[in-house]
C-alpha positions as CSV (number, residue, x, y, z in Angstrom):
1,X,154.8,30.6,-56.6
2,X,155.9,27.0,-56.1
3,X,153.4,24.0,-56.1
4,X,154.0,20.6,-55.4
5,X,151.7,17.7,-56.1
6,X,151.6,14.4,-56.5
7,X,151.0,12.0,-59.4
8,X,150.7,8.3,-58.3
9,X,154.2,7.6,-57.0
10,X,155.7,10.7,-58.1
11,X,156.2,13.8,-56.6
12,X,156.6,17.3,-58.5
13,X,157.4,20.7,-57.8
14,X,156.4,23.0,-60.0
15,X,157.4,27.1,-60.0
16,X,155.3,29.1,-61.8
17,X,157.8,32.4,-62.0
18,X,160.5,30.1,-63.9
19,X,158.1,27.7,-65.6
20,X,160.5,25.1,-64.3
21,X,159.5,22.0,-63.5
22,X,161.4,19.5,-60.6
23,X,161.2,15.9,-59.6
24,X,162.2,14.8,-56.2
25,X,161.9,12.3,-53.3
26,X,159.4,11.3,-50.7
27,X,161.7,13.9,-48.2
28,X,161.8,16.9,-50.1
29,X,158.3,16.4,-50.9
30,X,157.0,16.4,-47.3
31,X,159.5,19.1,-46.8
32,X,158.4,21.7,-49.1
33,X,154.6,20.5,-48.4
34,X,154.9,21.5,-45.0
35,X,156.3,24.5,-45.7
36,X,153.8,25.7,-48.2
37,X,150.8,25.0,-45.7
38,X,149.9,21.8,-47.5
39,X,150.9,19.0,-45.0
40,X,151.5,18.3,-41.6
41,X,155.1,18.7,-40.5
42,X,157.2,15.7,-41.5
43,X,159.6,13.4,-39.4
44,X,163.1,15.0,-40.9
45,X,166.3,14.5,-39.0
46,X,168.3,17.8,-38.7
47,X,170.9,16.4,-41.7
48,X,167.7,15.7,-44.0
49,X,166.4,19.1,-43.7
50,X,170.1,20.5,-44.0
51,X,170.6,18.6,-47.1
52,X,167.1,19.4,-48.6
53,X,167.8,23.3,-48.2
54,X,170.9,23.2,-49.6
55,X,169.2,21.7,-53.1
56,X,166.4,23.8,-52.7
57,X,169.2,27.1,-52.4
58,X,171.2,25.9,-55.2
59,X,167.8,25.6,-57.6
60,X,167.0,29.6,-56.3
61,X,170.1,30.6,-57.1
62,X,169.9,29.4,-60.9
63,X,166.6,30.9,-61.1
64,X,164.6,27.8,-61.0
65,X,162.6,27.7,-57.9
66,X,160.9,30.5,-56.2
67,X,161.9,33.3,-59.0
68,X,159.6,36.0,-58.6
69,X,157.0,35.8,-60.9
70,X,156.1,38.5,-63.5
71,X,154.0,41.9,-62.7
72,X,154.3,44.0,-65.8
73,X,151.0,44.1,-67.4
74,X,151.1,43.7,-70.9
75,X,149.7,46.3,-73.5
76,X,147.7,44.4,-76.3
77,X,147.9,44.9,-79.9
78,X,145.3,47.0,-81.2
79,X,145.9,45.0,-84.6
80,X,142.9,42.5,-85.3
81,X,144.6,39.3,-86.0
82,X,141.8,36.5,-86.3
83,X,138.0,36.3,-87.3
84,X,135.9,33.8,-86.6
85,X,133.1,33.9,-89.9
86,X,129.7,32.6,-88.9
87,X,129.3,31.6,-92.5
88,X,125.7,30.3,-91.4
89,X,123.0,30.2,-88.4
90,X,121.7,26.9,-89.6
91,X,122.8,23.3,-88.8
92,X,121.9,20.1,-90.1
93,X,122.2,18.3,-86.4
94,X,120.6,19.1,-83.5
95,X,123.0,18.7,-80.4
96,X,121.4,18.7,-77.4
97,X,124.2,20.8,-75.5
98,X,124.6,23.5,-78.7
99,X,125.4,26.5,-77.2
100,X,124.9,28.0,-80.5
101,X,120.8,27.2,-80.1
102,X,121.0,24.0,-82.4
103,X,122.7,26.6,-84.9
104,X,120.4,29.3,-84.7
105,X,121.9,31.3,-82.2
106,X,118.4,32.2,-80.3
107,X,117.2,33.9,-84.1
108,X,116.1,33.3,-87.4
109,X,118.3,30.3,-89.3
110,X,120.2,32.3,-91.6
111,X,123.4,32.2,-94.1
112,X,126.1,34.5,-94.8
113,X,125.8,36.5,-98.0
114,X,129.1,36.0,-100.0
115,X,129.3,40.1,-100.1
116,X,129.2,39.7,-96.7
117,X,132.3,37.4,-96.3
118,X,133.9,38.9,-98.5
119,X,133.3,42.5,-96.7
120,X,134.7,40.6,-93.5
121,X,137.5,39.7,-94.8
122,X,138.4,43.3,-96.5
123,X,137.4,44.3,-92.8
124,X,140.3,41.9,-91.2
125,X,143.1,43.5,-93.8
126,X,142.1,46.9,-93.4
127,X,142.5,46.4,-89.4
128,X,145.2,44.3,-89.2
129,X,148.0,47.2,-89.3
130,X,151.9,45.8,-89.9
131,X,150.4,41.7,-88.8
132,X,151.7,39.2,-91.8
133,X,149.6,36.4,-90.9
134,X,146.0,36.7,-90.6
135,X,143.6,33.9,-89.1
136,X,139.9,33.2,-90.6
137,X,138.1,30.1,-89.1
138,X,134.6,29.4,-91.8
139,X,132.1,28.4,-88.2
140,X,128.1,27.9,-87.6
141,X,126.1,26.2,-87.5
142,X,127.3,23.9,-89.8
143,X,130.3,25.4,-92.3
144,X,129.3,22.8,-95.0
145,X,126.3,23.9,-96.0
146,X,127.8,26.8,-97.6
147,X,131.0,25.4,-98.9
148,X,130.6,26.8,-102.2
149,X,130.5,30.3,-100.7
150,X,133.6,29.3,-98.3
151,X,135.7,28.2,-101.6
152,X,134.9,31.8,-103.4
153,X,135.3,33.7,-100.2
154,X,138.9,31.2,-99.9
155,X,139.6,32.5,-103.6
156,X,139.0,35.9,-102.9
157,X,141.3,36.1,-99.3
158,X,144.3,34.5,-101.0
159,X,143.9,37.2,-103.8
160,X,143.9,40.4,-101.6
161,X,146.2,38.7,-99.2
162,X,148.6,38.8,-101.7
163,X,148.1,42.3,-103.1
164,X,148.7,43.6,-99.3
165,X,151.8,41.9,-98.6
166,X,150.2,39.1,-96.3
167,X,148.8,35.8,-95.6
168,X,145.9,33.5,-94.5
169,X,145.3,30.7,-92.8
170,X,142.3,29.1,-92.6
171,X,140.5,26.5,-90.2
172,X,137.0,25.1,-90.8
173,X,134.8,23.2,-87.8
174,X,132.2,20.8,-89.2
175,X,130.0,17.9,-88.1
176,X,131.4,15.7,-91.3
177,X,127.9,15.3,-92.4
178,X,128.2,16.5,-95.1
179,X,132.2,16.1,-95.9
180,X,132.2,14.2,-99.1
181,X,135.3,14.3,-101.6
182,X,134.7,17.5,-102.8
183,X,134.9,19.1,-99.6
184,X,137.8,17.0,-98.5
185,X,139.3,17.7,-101.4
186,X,139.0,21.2,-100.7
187,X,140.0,21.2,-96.9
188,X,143.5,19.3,-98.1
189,X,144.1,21.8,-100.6
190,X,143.0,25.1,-98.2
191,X,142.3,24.3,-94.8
192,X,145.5,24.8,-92.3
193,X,143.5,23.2,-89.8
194,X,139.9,21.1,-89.2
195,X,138.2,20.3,-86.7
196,X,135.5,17.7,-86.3
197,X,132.8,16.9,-84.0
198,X,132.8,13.4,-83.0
199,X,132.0,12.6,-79.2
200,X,133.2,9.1,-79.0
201,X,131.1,5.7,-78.7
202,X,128.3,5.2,-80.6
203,X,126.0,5.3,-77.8
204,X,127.3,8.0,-76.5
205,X,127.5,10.4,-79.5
206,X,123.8,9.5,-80.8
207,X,122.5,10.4,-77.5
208,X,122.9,13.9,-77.8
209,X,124.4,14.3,-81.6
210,X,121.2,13.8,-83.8
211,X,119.8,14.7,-86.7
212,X,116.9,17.0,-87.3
213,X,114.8,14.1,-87.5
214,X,116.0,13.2,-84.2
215,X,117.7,10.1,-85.0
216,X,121.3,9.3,-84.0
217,X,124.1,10.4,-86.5
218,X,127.5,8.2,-85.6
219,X,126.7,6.2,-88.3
220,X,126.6,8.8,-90.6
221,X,129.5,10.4,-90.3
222,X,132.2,8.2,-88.8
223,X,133.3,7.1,-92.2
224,X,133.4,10.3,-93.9
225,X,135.9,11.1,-90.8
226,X,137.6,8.4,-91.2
227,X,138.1,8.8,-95.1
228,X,139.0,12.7,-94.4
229,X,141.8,12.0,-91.9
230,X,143.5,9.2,-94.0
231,X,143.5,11.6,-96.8
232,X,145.3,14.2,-94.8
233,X,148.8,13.5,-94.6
234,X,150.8,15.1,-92.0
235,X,148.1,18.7,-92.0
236,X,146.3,19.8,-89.1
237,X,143.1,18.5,-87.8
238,X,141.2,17.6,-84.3
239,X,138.5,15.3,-83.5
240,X,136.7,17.2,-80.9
241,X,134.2,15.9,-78.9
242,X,132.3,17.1,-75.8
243,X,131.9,14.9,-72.5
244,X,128.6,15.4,-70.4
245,X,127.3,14.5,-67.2
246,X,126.1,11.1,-68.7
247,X,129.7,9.8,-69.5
248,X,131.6,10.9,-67.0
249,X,133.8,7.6,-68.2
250,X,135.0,10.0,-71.2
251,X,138.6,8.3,-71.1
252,X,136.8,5.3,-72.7
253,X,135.6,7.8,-75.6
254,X,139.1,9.5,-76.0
255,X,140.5,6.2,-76.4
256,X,138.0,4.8,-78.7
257,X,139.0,7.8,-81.1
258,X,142.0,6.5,-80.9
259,X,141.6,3.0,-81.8
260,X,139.8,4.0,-84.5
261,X,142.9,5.9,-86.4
262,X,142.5,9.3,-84.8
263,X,145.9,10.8,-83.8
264,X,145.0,14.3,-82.8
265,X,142.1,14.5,-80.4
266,X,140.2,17.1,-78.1
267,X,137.5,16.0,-75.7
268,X,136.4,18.9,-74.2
269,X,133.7,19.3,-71.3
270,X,130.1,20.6,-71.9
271,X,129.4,24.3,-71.6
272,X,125.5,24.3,-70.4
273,X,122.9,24.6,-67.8
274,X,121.2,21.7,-69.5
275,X,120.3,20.1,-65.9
276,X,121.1,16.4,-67.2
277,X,124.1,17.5,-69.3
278,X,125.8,19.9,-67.2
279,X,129.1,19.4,-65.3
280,X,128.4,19.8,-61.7
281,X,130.9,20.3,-58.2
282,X,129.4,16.9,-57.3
283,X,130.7,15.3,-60.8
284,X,134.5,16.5,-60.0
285,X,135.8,13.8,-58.0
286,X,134.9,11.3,-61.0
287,X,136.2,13.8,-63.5
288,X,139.3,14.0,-61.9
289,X,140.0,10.5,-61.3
290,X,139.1,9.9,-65.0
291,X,141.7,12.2,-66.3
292,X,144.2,10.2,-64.5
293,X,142.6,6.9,-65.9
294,X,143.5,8.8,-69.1
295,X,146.8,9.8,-68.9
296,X,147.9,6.2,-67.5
297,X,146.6,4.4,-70.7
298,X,148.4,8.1,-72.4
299,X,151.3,7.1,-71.6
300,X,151.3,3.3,-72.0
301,X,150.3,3.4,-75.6
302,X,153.0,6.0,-76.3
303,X,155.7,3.5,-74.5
304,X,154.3,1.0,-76.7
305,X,155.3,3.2,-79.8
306,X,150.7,4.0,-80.2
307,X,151.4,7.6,-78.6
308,X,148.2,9.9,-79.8
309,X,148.1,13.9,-79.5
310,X,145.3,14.6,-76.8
311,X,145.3,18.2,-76.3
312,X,144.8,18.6,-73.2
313,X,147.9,17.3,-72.2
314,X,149.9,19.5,-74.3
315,X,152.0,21.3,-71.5
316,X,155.4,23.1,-72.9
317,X,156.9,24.7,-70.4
318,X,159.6,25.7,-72.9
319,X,158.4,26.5,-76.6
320,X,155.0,27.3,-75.0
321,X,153.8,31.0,-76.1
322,X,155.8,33.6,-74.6
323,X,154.7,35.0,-71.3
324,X,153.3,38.1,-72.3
325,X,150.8,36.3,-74.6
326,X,149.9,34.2,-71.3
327,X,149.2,36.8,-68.9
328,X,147.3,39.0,-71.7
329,X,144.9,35.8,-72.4
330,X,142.1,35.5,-75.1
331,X,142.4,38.1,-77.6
332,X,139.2,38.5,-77.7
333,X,137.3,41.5,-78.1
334,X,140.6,43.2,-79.1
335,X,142.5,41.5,-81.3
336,X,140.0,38.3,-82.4
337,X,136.6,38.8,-83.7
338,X,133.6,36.8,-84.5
339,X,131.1,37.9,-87.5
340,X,127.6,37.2,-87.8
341,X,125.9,36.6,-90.9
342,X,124.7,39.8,-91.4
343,X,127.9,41.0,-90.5
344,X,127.6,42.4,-87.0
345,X,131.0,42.4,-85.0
346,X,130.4,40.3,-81.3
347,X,134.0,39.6,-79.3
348,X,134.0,36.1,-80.3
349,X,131.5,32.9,-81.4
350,X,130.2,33.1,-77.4
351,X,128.7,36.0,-77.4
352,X,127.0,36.3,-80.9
353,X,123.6,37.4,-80.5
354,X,123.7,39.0,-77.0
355,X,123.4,42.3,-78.3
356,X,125.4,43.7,-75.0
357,X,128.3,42.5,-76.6
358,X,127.2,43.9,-80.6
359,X,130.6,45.7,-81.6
360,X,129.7,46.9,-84.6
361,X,129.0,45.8,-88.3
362,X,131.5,45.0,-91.1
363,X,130.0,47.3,-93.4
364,X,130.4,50.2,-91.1
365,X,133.9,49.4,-90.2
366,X,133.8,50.9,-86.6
367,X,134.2,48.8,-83.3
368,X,132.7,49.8,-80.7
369,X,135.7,51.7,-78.2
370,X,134.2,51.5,-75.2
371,X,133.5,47.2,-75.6
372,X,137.3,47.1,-77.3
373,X,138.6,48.7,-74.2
374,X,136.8,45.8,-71.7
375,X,138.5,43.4,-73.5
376,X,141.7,44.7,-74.1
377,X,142.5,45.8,-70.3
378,X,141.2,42.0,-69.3
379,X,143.7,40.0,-68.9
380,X,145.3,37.5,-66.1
381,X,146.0,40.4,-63.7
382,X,142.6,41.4,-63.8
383,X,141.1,38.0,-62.3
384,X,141.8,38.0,-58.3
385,X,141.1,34.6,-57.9
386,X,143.7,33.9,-60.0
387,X,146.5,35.2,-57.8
388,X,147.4,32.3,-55.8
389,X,146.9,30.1,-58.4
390,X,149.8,27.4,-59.9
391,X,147.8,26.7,-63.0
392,X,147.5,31.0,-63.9
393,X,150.7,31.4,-66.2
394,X,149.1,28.1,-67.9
395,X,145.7,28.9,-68.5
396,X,145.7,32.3,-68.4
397,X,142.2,32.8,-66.3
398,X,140.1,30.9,-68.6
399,X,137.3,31.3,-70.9
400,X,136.4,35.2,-70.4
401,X,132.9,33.7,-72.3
402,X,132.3,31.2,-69.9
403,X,133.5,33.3,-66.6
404,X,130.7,35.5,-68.1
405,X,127.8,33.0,-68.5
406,X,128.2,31.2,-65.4
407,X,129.7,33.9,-62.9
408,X,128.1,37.3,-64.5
409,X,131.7,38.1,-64.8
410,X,135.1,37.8,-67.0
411,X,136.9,38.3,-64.4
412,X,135.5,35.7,-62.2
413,X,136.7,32.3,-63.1
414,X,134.6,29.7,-63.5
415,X,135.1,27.1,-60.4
416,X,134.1,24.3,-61.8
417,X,136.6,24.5,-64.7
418,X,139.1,25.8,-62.8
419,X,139.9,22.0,-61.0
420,X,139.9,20.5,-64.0
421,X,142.1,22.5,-65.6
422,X,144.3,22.2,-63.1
423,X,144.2,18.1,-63.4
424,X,144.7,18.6,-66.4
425,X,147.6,20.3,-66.2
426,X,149.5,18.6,-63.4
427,X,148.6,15.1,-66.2
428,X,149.9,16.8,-68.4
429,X,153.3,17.7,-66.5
430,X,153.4,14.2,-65.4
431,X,153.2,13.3,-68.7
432,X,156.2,15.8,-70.2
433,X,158.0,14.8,-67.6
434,X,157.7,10.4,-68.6
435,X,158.2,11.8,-72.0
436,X,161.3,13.0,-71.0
437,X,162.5,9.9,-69.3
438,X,161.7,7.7,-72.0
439,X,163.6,9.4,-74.6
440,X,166.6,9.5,-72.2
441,X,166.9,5.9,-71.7
């Protein structure tokens, strides 16, 4: 399908079966608006539409605009590739929005057992059929609290890794409370990627982010960030923080992260039904508007030579994962895993504990067929809604998690997230497409 939009005073048309993406003018704009139902007919003199459809013929014919998009469903890899290893159910913070329960995931606070880990990871190589590269992300709770067990279970990967003909990587998400040297140390040496929580202003973080004595916890952990990403050298890592309803002005926290020496950021927006924290219909226009207040300052720091990596403007319509990967989505379920600590099997770190979703245990080594088989036919195809859709060879249907906790079903998208992922994407075109300019001048 083709979708134009506008961003400020450009105007884009974007075709979803190519992935190509077109500037043009005022004209072509109203042109190709009124055509798709989006506008009311524009004032075109018969040479101006002439012109117009002979562009708009010569872009068909090289495949760029209205190629038909792709049908074939894809079949999906019975090979498990990632786990996600609750090594605990305990945190040392008490978020306010947790999904995770503050940690405890709606039970008893509880850590892994290193025999456990260690059975989860024997569990990912026997499963893992002809795959090379296997993913493990250490998650909680808070992974910290049991970094000795990480290192040994680290140790132990590497060494049976190598003695099947394969490799990890690994990717830790903490709250930096308790990242001191030996853990950074550790991470540098180890960790392909890290991510760490950090919602932005002070005020803002320590309203929801505190400690289990309820008091605020910027101050305790902002240098120990700080300190970690100037140690890190060109490796992987995110600060990720989470907007609410009570800063809807999250630009301001994006770009505080940035000021303050962070290059790779997330900011990502609240998953609850926490009535003061939630992300509500009513809160979209503001939302909206703020991601364009974003991606104006985006792109002015990055003329000035300040550029940062915000990841939600990370659109590659060219090296971008192949199309089958898009339209089969999260591998959830099927391919991706998440453990609990007693080594129970759940699709992925959304549904642990909802004991629908219980898969299996690592000890056992069965998965559950029947679950498996949900996941593995669910894919972009499967979600009506997202048939007329530009933004569906993009974001793939979203979160089958969060379609499941707000709409009862995977294959129902969640509305609300829906427009603003597609902001987000038409910023992030707009962006790519500056970018572009800029290095051709």
């Amino acid at each position: 399908m083709v979708h134009v939009f506008k961003y400020k005073s450009y105007n884009y048309i974007y075709d979803s079966g190519s992935g190509s993406l077109h500037e043009c003018d005022d004209k072509t704009y109203a042109y190709l608006a009124y055509n798709l139902g989006q506008a009311e007919k524009p004032d075109l003199t018969a040479d101006e539409i002439s012109g117009i459809e002979w562009d708009i013929a010569a872009l068909k014919e090289q495949g760029l605009l209205f190629k038909e998009e792709t049908a074939a469903r894809p079949a999906k890899s019975n090979e498990v590739k990632a786990l996600c290893i609750h090594i605990c159910h305990d945190c040392n913070l008490r978020c306010r929005y947790c999904f995770a329960d503050e940690g405890a995931y709606h039970s008893e606070r509880e850590f892994m057992s290193e025999q456990t880990a260690k059975r989860a990871i024997d569990f990912l190589i026997e499963n893992s059929g002809n795959r090379k590269v296997l993913e493990v992300d250490f998650f909680g709770g808070e992974p910290l609290m049991c970094l000795q067990t990480i290192k040994n279970v680290v140790y132990y990967a590497k060494e049976k890794a190598a003695a099947a003909g394969k490799k990890f990587l690994f990717t830790t998400t903490t709250n930096a409370l308790l990242l001191n040297d030996d853990a950074i140390k550790f991470f540098n040496e180890e960790m392909e990627n890290v991510v760490l929580s950090l919602d932005g202003r002070k005020e803002v973080h320590d309203a929801i982010r505190k400690t289990v004595n309820g008091k605020g916890s910027f101050d305790l952990v902002i240098d120990n960030i700080k300190k970690f990403v100037k140690s890190r050298g060109d490796r992987h890592y995110y600060v990720r923080g989470t907007y609410t309803a009570k800063n809807l002005d999250f630009s301001k926290d994006v770009l505080f992260l940035a000021d303050n020496g962070f290059d790779s950021i997330s900011m990502e927006p609240v998953v609850t039904d926490i009535e003061d924290l939630a992300i509500k219909e009513e809160h979209l226009p503001t939302i909206l508007k703020e991601y364009e207040n974003l991606c104006d300052e985006y792109l002015a720091r990055y003329e000035r030579g300040e550029g940062f990596n915000f990841f939600h403007f990370n659109v590659d319509l060219e090296g971008g994962p192949c199309l089958s990967k898009r339209v089969s989505a999260c591998g959830a379920g099927n391919e991706y895993f998440s453990v609990a600590p007693n080594g129970d099997i759940y699709p992925c770190h959304q549904f642990v504990g909802d004991e629908k979703f219980k898969m299996g245990n690592v000890f056992d080594g069965a998965i559950d067929k029947n679950i498996r088989s949900v996941f593995a036919e669910n894919c972009l195809f499967t979600r009506e809604k997202c048939d007329k859709c530009f933004a569906k060879y993009i974001c793939s249907g979203g979160c089958s998690a969060n379609n499941y906790h707000f709409e009862g079903d995977m294959n129902k998208p969640y509305g609300v997230t829906c427009e603003m992922m597609k902001k987000r994407i038409e910023c992030g075109m707009h962006v790519l497409a500056r970018k572009r300019e800029l290095k051709n001048k």
